[in-house]
TIFI-949530 format. One line per 4 residues: number of its first residue (from 0); their letters; for each residue x, y, z of C-alpha. Coordinates in steps of 0.001 Angstrom, whole numbers, always signed. Layout:
<nodes>
NUM> a> X/Y/Z | ... $
</nodes>
This chain:
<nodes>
0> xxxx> +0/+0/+0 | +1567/+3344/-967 | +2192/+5857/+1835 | -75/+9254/+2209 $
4> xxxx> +3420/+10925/+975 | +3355/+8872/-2496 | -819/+9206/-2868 | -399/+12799/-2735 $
8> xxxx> +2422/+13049/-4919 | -3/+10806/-7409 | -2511/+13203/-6617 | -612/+16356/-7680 $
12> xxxx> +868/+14839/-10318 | -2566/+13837/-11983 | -3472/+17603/-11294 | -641/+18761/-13331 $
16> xxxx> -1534/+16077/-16264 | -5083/+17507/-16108 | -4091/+20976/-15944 | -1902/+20891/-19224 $
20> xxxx> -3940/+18433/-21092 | -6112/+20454/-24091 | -10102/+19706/-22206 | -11940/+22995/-21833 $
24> xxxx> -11443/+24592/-18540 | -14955/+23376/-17758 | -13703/+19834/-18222 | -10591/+20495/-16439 $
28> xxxx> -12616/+22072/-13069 | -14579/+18946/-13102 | -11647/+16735/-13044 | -9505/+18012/-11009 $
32> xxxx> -12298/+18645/-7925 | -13416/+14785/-8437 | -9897/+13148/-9518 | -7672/+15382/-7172 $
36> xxxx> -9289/+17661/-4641 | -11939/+15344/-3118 | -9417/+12650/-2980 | -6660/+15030/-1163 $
40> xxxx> -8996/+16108/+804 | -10207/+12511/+2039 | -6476/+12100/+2351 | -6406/+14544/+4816 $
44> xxxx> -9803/+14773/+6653 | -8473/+13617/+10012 | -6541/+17548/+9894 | -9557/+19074/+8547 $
48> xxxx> -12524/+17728/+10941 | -11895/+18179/+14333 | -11531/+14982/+16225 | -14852/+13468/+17851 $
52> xxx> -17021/+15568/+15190 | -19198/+13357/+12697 | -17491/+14761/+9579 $
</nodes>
């Protein structure tokens, strides 16, 4: 299993890839919020929700 280090060095790699690929900038705000920001943020969530909260 890859480390968080390596999953977010996917992650902003595939955000790069999406970024300088040649889909309209519509196309490109949809990927990169489902293939790169929801996933880093799930990544991180335990820094983001407060501990004990339901988040």
């Amino acid at each position: 299993m890859a480390t968080k280090l390596e999953l977010e060095e996917y992650l902003y790699r595939r955000a790069i890839d999406i970024i300088e690929s040649t889909d309209t900038d519509d196309d490109k705000d949809k990927l990169l919020f489902q293939e790169v920001w929801l996933p880093l943020a799930d990544l991180y969530k335990d820094k983001i929700v407060p501990p004990g909260s339901d988040g």
